[in-house]
C-alpha positions as CSV (number, residue, x, y, z in Angstrom):
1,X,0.0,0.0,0.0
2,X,3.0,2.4,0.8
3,X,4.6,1.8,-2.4
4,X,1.7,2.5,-4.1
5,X,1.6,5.8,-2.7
6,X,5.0,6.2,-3.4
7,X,4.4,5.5,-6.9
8,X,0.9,7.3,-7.5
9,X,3.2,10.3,-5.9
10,X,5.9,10.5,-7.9
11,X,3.5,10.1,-11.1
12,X,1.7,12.8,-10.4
13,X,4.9,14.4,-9.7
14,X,6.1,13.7,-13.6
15,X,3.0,14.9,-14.7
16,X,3.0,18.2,-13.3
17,X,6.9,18.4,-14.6
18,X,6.4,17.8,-18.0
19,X,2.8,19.9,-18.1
20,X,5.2,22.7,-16.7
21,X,7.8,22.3,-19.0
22,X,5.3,22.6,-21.9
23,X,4.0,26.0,-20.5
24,X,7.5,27.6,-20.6
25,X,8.1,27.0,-23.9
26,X,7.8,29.6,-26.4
27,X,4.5,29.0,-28.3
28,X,5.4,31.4,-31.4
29,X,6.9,28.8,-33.7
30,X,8.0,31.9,-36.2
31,X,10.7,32.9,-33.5
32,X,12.0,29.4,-32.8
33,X,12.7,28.7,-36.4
34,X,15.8,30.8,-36.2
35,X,18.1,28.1,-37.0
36,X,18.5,26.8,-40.8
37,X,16.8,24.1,-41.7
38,X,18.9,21.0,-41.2
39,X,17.2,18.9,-44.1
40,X,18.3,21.6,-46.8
41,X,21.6,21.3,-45.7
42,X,21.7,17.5,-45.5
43,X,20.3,17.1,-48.5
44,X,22.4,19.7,-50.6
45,X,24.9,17.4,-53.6
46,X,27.4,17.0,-51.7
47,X,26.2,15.1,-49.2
48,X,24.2,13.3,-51.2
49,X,26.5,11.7,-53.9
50,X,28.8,10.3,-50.7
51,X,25.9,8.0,-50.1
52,X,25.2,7.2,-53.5
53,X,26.5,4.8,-56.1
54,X,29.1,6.3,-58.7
55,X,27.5,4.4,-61.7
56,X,24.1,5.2,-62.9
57,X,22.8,1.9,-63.7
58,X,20.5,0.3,-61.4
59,X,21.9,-2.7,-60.3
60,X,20.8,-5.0,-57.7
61,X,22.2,-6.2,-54.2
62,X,23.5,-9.5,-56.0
63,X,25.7,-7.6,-58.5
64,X,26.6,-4.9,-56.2
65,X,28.1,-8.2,-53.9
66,X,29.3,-9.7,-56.5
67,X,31.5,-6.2,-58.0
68,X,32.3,-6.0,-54.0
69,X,33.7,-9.1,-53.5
70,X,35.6,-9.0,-56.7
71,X,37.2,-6.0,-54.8
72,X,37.4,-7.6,-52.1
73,X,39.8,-10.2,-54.0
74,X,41.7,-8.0,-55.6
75,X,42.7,-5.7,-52.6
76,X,43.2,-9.1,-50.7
77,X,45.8,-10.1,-53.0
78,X,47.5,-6.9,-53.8
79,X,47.7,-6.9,-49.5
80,X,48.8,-10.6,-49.6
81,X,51.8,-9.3,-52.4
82,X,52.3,-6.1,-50.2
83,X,53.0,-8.4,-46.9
84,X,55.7,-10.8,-49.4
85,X,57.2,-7.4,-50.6
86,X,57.5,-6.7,-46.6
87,X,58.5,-9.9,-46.1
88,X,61.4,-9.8,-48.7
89,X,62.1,-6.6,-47.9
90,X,63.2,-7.3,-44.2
91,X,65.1,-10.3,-45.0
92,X,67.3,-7.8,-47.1
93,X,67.3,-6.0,-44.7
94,X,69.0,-8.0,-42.0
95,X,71.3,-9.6,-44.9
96,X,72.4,-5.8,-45.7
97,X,72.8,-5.5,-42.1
98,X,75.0,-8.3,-42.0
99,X,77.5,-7.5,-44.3
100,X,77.9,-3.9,-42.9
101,X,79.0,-5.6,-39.9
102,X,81.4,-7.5,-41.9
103,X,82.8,-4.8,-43.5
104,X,82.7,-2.9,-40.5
105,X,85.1,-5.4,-39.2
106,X,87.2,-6.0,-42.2
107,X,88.0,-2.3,-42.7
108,X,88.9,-2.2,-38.8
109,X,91.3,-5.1,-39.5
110,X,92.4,-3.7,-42.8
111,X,93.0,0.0,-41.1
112,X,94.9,-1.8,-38.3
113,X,96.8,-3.5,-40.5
114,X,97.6,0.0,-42.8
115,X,98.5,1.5,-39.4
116,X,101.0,-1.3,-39.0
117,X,102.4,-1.6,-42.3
118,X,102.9,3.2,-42.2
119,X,104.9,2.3,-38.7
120,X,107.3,-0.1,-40.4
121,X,107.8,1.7,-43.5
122,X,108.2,4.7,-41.3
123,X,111.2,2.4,-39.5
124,X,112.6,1.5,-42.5
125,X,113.0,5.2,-44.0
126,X,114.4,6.0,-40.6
127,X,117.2,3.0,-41.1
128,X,117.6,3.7,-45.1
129,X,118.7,7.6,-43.9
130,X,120.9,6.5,-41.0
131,X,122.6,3.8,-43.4
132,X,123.2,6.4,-46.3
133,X,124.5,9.3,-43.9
134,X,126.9,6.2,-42.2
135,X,127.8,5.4,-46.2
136,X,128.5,8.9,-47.3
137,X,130.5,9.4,-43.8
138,X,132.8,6.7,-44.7
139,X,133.1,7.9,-48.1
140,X,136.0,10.1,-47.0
141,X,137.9,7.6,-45.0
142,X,137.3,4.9,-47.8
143,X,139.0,6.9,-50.5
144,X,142.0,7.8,-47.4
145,X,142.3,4.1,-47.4
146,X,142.3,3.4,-50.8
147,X,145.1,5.7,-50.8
148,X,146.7,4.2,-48.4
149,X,146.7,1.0,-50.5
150,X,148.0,2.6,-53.8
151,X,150.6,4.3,-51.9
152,X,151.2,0.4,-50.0
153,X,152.0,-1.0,-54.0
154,X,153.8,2.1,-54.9
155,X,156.4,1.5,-52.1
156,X,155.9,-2.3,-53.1
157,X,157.0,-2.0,-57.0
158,X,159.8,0.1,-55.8
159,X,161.2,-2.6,-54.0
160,X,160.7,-4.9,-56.7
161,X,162.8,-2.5,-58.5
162,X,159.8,-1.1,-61.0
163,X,160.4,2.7,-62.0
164,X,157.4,4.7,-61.2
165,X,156.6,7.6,-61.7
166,X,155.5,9.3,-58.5
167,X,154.7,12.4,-59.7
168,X,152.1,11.7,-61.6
169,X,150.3,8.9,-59.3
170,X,150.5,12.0,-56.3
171,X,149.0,14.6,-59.0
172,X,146.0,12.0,-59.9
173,X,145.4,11.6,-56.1
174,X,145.4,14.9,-55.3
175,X,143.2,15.6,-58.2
176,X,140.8,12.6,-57.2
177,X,140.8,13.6,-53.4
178,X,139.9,17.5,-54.9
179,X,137.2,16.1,-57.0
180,X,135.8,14.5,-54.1
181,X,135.7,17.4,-51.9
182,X,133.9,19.4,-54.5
183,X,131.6,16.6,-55.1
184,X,130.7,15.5,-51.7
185,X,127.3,13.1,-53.1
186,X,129.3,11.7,-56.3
């Protein structure tokens, strides 16, 4: 019995809202037409040819599902041969990566090995200079002993009882040794 009080009051409670809310509406329809009319703009061409078919046959539900799965088809392969193109694709990719890493490494080991091979032909120079300035030292002291060697047979054939003729073997050595010190690479 409560309830139904309860409910009976809260109906007539509704009632009396909504008859309310009629009352404060406006009741001069000219004024509340202010807004353009939705219906003309919906239907302008636009909007219209989004929803309808681009050909202008009429054609029925069967061949529109047949043209739509024939599209259907076709976009599901070109999508299968897009994924294969992906597919390839990445596998080139990881093959590329591959051999960067390899050459990576192989020009590390070639540059290390260029590094080496500069450092010993850098040695070498160093030794080829310090032999040639040791050569054209001794250049001096070779000739003094060579010298030393003619003068050794001069005094030599002497002895034996050869004539010589000093004179001219001390004028060609002082020429030779004045030849060299004009000509200290020679």
């Amino acid at each position: 019995m409560q309830n139904n009080k309860k409910n009976a009051c809260s109906l007539i409670l509704l009632i009396s809202l909504f008859l309310l809310q009629g009352c404060s509406t406006n009741q001069n329809p000219e004024e509340v037409n202010d807004y353009p009319d939705m219906t003309k703009l919906l239907q302008g061409d636009s909007v219209v040819s989004r929803f309808q078919e681009p050909d202008t046959q009429n054609s029925t539900v069967l061949e529109s599902a047949i043209e739509l799965s024939g599209k259907y088809a076709s976009l599901s392969d070109e999508a299968s041969l897009m994924r294969q193109q992906n597919q390839d694709l990445i596998g080139q990719n990881t093959r590329l990566k591959e051999q960067i890493t390899n050459f990576e490494r192989q020009l590390q080991q070639t540059q290390k090995e260029l590094k080496e091979a500069n450092e010993i032909l850098i040695e070498m120079r160093v030794e080829l200079n310090n032999w040639k300035t040791d050569v054209l030292g001794f250049r001096n002291e070779m000739r003094n002993a060579e010298t030393a060697q003619l003068e050794a047979l001069l005094k030599i054939l002497q002895v034996l009882g050869g004539e010589t003729k000093t004179e001219t073997a001390q004028r060609q050595t002082t020429t030779n040794s004045t030849f060299a010190s004009l000509n200290p690479s020679g």
